[in-house]
mmCIF entry with sequence, helices, sheets and N, C-alpha, C, O atoms, coordinates in Angstrom:
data_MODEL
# 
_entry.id   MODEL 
# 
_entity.id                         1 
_entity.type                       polymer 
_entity.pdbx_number_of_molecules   1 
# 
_entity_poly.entity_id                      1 
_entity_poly.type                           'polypeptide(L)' 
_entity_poly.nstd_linkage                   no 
_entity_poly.nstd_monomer                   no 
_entity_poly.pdbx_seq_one_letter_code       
;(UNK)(UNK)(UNK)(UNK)(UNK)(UNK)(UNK)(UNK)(UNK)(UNK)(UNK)(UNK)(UNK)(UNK)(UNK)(UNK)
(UNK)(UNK)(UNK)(UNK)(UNK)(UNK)(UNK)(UNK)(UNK)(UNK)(UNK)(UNK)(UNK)(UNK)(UNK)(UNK)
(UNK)(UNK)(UNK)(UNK)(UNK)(UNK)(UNK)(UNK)(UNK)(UNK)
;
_entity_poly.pdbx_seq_one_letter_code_can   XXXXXXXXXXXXXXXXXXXXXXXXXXXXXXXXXXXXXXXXXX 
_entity_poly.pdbx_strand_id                 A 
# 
loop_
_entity_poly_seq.entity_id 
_entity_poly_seq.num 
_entity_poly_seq.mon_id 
_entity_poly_seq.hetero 
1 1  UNK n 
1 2  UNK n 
1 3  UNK n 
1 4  UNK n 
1 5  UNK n 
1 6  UNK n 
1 7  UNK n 
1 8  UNK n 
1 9  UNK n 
1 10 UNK n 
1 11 UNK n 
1 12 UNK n 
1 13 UNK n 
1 14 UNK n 
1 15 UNK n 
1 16 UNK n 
1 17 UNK n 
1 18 UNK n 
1 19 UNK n 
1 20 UNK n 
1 21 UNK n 
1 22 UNK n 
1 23 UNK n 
1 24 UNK n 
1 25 UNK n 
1 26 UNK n 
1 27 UNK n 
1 28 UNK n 
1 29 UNK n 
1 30 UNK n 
1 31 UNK n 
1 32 UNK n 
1 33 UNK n 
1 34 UNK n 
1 35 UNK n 
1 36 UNK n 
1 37 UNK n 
1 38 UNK n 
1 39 UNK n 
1 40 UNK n 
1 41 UNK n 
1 42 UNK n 
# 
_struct_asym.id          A 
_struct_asym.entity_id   1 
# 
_struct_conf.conf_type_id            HELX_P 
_struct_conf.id                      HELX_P1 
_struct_conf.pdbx_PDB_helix_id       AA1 
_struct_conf.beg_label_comp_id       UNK 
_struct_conf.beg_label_asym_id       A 
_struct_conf.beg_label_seq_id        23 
_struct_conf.pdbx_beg_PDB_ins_code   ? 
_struct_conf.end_label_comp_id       UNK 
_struct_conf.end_label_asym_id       A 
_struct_conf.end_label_seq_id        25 
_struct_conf.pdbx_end_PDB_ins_code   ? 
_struct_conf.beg_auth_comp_id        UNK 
_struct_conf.beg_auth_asym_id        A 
_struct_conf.beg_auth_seq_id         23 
_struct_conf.end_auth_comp_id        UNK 
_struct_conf.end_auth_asym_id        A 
_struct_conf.end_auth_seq_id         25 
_struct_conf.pdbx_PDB_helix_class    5 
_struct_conf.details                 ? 
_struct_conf.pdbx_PDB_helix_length   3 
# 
_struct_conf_type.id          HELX_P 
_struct_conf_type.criteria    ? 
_struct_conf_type.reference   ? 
# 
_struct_sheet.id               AA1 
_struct_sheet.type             ? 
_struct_sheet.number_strands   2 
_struct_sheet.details          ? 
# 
_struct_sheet_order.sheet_id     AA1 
_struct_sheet_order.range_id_1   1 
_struct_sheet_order.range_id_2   2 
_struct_sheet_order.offset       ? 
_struct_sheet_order.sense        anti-parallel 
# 
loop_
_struct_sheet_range.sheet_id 
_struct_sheet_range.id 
_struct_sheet_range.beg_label_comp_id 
_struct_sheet_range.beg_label_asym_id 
_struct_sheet_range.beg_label_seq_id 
_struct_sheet_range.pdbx_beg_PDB_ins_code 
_struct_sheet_range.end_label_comp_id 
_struct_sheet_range.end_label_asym_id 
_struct_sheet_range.end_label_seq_id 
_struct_sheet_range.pdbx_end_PDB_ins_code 
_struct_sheet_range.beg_auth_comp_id 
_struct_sheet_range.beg_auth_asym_id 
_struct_sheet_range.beg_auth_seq_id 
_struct_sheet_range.end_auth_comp_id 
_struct_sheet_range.end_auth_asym_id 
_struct_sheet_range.end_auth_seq_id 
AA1 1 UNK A 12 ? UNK A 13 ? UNK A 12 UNK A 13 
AA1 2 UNK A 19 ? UNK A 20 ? UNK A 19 UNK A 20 
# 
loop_
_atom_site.group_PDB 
_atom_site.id 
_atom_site.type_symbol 
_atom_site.label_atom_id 
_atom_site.label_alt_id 
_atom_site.label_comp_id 
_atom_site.label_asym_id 
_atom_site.label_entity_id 
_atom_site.label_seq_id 
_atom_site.pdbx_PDB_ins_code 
_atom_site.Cartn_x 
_atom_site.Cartn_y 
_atom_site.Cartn_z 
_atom_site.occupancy 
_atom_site.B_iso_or_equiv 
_atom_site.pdbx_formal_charge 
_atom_site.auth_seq_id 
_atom_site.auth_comp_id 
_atom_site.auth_asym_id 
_atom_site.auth_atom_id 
_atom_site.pdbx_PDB_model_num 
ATOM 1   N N  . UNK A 1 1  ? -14.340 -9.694  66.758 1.00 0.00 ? 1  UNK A N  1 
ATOM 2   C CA . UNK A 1 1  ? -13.383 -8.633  66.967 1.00 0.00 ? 1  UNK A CA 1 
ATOM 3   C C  . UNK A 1 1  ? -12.237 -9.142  67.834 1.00 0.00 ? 1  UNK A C  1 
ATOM 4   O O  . UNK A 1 1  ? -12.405 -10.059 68.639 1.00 0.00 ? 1  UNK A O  1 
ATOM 5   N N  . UNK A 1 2  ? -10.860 -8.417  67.620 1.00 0.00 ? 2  UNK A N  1 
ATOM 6   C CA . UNK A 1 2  ? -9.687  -8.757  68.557 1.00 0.00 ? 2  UNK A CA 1 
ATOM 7   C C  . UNK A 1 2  ? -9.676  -7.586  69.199 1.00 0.00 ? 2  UNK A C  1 
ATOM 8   O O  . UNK A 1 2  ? -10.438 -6.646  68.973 1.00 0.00 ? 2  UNK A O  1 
ATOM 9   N N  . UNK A 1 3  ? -8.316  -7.653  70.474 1.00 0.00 ? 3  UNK A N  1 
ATOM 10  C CA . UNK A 1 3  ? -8.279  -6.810  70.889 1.00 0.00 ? 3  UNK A CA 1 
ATOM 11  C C  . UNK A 1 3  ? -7.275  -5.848  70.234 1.00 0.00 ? 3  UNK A C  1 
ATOM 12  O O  . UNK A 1 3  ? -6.153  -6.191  69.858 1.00 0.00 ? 3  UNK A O  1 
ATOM 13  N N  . UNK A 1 4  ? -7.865  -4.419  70.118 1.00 0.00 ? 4  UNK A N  1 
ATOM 14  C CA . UNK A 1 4  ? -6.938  -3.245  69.349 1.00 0.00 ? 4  UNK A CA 1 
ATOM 15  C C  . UNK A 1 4  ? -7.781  -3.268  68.322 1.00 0.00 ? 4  UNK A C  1 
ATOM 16  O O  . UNK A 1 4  ? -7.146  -2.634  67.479 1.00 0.00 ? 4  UNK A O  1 
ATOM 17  N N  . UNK A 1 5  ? -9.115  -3.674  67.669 1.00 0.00 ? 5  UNK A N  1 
ATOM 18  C CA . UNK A 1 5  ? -9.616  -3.585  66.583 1.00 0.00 ? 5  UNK A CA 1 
ATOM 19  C C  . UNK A 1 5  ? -10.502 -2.762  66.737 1.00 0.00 ? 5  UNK A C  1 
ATOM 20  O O  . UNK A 1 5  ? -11.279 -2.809  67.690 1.00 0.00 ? 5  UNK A O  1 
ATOM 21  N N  . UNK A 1 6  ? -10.538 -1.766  65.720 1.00 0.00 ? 6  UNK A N  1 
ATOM 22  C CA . UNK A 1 6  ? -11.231 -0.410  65.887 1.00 0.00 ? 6  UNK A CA 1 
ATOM 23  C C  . UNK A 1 6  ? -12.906 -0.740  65.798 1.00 0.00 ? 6  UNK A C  1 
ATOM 24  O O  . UNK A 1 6  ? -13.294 -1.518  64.927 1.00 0.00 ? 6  UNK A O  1 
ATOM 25  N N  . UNK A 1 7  ? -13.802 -0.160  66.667 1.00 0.00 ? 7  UNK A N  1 
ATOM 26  C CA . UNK A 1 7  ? -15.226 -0.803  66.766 1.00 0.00 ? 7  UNK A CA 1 
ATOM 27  C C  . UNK A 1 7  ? -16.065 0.245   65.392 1.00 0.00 ? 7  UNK A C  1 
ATOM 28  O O  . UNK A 1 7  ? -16.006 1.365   64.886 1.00 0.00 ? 7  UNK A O  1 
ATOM 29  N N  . UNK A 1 8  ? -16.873 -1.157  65.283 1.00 0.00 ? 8  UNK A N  1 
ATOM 30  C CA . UNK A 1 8  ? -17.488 -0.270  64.132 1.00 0.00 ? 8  UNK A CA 1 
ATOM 31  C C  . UNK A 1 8  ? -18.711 0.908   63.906 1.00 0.00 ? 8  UNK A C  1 
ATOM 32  O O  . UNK A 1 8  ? -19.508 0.871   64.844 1.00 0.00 ? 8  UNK A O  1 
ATOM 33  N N  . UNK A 1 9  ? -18.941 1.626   63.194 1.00 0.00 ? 9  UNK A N  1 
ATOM 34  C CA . UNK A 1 9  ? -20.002 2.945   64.118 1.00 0.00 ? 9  UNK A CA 1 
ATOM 35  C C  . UNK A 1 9  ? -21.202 2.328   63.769 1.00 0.00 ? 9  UNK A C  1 
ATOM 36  O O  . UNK A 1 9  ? -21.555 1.650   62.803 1.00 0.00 ? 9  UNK A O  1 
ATOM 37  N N  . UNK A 1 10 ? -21.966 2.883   65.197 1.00 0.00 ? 10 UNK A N  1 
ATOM 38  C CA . UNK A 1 10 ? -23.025 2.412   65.227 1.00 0.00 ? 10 UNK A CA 1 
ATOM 39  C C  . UNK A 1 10 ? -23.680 3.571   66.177 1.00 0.00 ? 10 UNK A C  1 
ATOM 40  O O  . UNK A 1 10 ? -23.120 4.333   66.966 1.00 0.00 ? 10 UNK A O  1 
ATOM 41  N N  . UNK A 1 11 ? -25.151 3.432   65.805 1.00 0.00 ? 11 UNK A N  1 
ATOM 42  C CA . UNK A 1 11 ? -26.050 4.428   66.127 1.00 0.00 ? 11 UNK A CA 1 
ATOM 43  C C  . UNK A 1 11 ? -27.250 3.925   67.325 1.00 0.00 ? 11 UNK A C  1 
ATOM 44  O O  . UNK A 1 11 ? -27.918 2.918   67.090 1.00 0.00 ? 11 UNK A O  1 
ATOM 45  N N  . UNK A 1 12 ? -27.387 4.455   68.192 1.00 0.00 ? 12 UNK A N  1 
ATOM 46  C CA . UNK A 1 12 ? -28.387 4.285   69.310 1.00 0.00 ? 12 UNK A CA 1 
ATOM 47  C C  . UNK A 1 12 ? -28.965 5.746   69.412 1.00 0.00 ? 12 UNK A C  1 
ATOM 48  O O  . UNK A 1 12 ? -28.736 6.742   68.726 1.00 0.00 ? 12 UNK A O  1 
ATOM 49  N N  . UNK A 1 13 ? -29.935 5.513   70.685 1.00 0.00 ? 13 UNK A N  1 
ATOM 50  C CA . UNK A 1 13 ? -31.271 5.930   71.013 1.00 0.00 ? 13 UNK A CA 1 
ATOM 51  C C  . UNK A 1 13 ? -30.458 6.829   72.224 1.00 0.00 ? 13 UNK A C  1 
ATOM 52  O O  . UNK A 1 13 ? -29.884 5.852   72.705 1.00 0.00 ? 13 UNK A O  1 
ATOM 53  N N  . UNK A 1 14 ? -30.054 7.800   72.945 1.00 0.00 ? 14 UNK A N  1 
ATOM 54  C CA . UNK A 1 14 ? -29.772 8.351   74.023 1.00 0.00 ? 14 UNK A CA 1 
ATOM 55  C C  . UNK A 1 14 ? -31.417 8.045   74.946 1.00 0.00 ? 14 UNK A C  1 
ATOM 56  O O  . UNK A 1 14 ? -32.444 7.526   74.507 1.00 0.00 ? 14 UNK A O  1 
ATOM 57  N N  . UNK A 1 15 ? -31.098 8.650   76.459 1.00 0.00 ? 15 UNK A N  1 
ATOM 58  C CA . UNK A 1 15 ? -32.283 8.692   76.786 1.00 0.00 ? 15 UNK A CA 1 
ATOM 59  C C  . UNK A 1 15 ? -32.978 9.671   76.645 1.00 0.00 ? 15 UNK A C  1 
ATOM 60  O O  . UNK A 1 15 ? -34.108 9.765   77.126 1.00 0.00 ? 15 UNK A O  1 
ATOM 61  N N  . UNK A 1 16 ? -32.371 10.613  75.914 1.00 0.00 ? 16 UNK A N  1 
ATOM 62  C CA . UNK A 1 16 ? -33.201 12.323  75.561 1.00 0.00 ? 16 UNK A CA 1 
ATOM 63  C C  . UNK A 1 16 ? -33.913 11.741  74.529 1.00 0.00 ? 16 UNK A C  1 
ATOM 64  O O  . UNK A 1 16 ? -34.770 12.603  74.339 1.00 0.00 ? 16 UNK A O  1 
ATOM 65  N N  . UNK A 1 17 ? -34.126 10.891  73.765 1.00 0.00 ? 17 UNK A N  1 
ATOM 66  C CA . UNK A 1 17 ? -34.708 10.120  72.231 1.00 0.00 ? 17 UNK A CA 1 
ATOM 67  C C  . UNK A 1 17 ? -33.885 10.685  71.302 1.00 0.00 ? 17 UNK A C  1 
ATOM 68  O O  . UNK A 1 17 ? -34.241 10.605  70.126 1.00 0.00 ? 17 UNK A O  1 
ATOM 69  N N  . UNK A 1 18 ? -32.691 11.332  71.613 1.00 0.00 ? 18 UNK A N  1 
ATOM 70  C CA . UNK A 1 18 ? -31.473 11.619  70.040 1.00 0.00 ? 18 UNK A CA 1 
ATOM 71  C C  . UNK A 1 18 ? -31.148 10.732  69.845 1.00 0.00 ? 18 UNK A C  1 
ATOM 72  O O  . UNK A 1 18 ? -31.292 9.753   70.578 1.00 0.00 ? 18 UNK A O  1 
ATOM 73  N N  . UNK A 1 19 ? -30.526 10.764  68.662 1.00 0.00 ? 19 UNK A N  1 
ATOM 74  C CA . UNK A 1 19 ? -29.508 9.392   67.717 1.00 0.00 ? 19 UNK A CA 1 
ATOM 75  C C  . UNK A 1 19 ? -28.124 9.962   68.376 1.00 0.00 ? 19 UNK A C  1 
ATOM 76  O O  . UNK A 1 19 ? -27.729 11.068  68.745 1.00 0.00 ? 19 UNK A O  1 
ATOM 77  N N  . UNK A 1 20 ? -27.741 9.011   68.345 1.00 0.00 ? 20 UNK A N  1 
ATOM 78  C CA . UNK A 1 20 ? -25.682 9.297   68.729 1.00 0.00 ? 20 UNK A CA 1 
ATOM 79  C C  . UNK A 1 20 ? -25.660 8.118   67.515 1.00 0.00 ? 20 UNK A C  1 
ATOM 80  O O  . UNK A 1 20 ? -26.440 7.319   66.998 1.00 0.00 ? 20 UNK A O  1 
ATOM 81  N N  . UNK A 1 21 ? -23.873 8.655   67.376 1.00 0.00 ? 21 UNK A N  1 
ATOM 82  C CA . UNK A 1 21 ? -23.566 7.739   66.970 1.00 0.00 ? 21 UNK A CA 1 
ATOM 83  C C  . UNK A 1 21 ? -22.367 7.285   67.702 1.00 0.00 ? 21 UNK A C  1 
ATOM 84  O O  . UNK A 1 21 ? -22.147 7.668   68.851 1.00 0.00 ? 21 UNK A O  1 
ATOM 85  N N  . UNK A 1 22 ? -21.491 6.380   66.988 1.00 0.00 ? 22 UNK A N  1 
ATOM 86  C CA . UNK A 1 22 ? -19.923 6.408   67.858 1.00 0.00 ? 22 UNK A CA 1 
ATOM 87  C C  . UNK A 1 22 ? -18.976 7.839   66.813 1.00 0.00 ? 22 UNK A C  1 
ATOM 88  O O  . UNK A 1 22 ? -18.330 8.844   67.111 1.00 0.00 ? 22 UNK A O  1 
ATOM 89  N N  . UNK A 1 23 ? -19.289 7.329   65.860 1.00 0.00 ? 23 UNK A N  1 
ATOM 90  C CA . UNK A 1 23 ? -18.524 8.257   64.712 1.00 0.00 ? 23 UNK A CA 1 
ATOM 91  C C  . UNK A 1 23 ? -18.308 10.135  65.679 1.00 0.00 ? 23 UNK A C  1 
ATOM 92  O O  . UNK A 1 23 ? -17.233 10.722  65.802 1.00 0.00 ? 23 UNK A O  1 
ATOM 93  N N  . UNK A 1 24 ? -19.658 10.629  66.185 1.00 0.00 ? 24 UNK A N  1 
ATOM 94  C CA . UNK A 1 24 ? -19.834 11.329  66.755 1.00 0.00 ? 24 UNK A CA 1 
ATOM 95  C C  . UNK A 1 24 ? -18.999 12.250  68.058 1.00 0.00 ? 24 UNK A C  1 
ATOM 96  O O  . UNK A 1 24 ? -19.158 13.409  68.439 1.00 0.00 ? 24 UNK A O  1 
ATOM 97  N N  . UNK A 1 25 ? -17.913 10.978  68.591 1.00 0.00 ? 25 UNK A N  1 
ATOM 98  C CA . UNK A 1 25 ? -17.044 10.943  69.354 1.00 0.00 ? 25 UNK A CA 1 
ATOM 99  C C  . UNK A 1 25 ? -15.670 10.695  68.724 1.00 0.00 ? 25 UNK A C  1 
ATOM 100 O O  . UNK A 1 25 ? -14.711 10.341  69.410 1.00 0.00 ? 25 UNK A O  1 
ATOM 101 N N  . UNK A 1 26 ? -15.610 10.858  67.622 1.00 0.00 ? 26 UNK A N  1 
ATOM 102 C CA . UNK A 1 26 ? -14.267 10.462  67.193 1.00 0.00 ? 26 UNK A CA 1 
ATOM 103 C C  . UNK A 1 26 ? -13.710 11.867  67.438 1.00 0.00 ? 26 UNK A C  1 
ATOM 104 O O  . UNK A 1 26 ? -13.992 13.063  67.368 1.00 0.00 ? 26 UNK A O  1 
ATOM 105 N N  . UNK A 1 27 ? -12.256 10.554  67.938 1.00 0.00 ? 27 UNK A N  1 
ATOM 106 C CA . UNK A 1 27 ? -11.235 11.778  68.350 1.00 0.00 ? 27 UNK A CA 1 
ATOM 107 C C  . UNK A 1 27 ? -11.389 11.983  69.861 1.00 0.00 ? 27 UNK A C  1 
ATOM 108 O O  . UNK A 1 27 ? -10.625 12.763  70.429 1.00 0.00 ? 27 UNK A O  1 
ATOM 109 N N  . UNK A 1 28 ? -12.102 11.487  70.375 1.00 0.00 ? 28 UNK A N  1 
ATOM 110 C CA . UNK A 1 28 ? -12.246 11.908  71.802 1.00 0.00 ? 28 UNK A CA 1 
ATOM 111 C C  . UNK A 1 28 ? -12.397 10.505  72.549 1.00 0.00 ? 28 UNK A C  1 
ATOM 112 O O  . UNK A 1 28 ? -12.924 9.485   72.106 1.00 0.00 ? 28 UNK A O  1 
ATOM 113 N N  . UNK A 1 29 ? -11.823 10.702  73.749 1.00 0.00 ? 29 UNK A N  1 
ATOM 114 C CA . UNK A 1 29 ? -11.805 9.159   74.554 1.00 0.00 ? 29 UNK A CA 1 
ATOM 115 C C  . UNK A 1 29 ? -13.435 9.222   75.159 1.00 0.00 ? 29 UNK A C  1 
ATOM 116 O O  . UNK A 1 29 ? -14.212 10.126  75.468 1.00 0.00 ? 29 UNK A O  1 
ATOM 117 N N  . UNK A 1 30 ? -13.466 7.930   75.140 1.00 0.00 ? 30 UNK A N  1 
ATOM 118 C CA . UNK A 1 30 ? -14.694 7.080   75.054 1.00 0.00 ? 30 UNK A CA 1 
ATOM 119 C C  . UNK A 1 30 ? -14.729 6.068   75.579 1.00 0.00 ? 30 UNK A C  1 
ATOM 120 O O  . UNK A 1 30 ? -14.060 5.210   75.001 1.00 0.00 ? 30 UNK A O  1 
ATOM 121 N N  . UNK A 1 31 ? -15.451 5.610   76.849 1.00 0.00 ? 31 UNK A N  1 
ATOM 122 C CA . UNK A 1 31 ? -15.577 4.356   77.568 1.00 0.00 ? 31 UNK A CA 1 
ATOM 123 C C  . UNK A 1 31 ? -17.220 4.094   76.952 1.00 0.00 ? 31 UNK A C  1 
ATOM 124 O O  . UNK A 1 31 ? -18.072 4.875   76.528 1.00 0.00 ? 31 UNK A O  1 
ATOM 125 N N  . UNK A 1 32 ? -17.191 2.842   77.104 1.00 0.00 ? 32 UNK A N  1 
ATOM 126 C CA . UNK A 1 32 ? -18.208 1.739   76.236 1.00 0.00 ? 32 UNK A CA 1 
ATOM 127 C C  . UNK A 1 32 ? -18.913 0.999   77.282 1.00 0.00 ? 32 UNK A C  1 
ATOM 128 O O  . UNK A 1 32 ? -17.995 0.489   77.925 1.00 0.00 ? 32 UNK A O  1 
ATOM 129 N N  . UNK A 1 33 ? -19.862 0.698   77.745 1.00 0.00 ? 33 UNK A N  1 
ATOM 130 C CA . UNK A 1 33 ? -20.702 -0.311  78.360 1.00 0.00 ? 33 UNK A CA 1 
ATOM 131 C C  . UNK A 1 33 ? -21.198 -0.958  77.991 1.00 0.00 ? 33 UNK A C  1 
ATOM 132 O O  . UNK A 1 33 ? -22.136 -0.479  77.354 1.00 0.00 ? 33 UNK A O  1 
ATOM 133 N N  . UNK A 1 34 ? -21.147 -2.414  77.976 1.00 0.00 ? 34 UNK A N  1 
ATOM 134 C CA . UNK A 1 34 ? -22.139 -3.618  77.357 1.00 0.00 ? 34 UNK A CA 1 
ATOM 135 C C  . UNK A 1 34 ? -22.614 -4.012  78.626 1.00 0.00 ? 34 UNK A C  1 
ATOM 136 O O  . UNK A 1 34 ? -21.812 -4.181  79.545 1.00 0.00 ? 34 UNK A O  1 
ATOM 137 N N  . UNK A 1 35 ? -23.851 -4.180  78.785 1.00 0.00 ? 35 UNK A N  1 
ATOM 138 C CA . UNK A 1 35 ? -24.092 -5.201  79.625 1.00 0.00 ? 35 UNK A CA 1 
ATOM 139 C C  . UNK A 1 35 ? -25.960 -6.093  79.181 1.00 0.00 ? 35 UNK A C  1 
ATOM 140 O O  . UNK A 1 35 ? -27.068 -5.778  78.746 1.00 0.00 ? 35 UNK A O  1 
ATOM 141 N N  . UNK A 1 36 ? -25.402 -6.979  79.547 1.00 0.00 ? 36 UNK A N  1 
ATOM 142 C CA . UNK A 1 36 ? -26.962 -7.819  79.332 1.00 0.00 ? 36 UNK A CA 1 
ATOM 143 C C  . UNK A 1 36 ? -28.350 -7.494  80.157 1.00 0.00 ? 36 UNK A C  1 
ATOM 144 O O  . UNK A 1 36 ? -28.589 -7.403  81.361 1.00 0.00 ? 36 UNK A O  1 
ATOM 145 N N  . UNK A 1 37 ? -29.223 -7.348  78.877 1.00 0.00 ? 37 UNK A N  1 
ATOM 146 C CA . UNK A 1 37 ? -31.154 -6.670  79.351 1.00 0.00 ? 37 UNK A CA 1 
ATOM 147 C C  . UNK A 1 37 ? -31.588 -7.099  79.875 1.00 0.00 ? 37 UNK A C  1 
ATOM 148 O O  . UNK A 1 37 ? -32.710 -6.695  80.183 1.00 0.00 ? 37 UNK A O  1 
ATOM 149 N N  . UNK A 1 38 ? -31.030 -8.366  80.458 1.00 0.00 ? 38 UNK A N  1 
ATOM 150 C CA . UNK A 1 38 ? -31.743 -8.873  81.762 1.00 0.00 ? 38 UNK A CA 1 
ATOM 151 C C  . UNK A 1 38 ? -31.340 -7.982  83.316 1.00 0.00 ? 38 UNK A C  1 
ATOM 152 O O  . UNK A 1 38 ? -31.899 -7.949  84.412 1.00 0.00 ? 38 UNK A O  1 
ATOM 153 N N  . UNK A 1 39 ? -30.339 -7.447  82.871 1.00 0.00 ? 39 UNK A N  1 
ATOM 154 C CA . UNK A 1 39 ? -29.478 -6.495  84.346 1.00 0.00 ? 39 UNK A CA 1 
ATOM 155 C C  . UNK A 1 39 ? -30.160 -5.054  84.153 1.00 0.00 ? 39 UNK A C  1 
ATOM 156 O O  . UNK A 1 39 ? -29.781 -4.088  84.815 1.00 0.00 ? 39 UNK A O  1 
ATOM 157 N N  . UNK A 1 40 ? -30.961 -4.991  83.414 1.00 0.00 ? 40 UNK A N  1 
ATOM 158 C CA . UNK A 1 40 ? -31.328 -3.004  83.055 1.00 0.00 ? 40 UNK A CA 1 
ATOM 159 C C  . UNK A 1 40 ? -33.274 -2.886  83.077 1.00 0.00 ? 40 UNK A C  1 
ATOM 160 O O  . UNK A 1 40 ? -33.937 -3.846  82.684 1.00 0.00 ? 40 UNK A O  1 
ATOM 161 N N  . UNK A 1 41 ? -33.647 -2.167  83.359 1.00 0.00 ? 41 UNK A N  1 
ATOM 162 C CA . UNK A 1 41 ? -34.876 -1.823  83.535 1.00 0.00 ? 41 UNK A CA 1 
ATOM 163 C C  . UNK A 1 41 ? -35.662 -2.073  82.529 1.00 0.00 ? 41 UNK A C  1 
ATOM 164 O O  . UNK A 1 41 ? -36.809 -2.372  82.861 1.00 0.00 ? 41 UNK A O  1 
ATOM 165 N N  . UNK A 1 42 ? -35.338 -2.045  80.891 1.00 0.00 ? 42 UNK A N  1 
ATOM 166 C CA . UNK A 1 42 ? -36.437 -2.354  80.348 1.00 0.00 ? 42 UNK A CA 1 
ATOM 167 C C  . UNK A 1 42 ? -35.951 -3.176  79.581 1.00 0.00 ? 42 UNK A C  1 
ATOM 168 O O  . UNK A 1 42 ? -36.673 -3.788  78.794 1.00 0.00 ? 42 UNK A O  1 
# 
């Protein structure tokens, strides 16, 4: 990916056990977190 390239939808686990997706938020601003599973609890 570059920068300005629209991310592609994708679906995760919330911690309630729902599905999100990104699609889900369209239209609405949205900050993103990546970070590596060695830095997170499980």
């Amino acid at each position: 990916m570059q920068v300005n390239d629209k991310a592609p939808d994708f679906t995760l686990v919330n911690e309630e056990g729902k599905s999100v997706s990104l699609k889900d938020y369209r239209g609405k601003d949205l900050v993103l977190f990546f970070y590596p599973k060695a830095n997170t609890p499980g």
